[in-house]
MARPAMAR-350681 format. One line per field, with one value per residue (C-alpha): residue in three letters; x, y, z. Coordinates in pm, whole numbers. Example, Ala and Ser with C-alpha at 12.3 -4.5 7.8 and 13.67 -1.06 7.14 Angstrom:
BEGIN
residu = (ala;ser)
east = (1230;1367)
north = (-450;-106)
up = (780;714)
! end
This chain:
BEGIN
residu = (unk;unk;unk;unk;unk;unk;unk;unk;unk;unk;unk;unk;unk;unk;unk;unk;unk;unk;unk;unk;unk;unk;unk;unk;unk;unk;unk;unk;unk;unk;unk;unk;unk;unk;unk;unk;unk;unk;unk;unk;unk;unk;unk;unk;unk;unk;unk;unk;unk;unk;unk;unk;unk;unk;unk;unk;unk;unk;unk;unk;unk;unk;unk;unk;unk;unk;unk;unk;unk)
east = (7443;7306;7530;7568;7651;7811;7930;8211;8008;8307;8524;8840;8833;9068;9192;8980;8639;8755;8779;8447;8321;8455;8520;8896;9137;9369;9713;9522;9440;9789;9957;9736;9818;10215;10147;9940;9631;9475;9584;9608;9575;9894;9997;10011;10220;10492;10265;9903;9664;9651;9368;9260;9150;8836;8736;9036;8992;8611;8780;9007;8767;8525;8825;8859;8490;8462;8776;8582;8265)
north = (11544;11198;10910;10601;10249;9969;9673;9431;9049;8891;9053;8883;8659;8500;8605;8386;8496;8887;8800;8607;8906;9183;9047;9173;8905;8733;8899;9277;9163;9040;9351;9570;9367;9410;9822;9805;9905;9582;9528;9154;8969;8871;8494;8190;8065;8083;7845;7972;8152;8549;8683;9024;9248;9330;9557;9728;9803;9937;10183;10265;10379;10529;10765;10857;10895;11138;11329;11410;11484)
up = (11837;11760;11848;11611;11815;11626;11749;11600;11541;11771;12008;11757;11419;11198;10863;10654;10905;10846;10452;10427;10641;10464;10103;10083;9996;10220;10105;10122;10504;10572;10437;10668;10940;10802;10820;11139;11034;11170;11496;11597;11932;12059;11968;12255;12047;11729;11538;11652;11422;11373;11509;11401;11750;11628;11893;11874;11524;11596;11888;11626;11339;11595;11712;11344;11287;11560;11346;11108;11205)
! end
């Protein structure tokens, strides 16, 4: 079986990076974050940024990739 590597551009990015990046809006990002299907670095503080784990999320679609195929 061939294998397919892809690697995230940044190991973590903010919401308006992953939006540029992606071209879904802000709110759609935010409400995946709200259902946890982006997982997000945990905050240094109450009134830091959101950072989206972006390797995590690769790990995450690569386990479903292999699902299906």
């Amino acid at each position: 079986m061939a294998t397919i590597q892809v690697a995230p551009w940044a190991p973590h990015c903010s919401k308006r990076i992953f939006s540029e990046r992606t071209g879904e809006s802000i709110s759609y990002i935010e409400k995946q974050i709200a259902e946890g299907h982006y997982p997000i670095l945990p905050k240094e503080s109450p009134n830091s940024a959101v950072r989206i784990n972006l390797v995590a999320l690769f790990a995450k679609n690569a386990v479903l990739a292999e699902q299906v195929l």
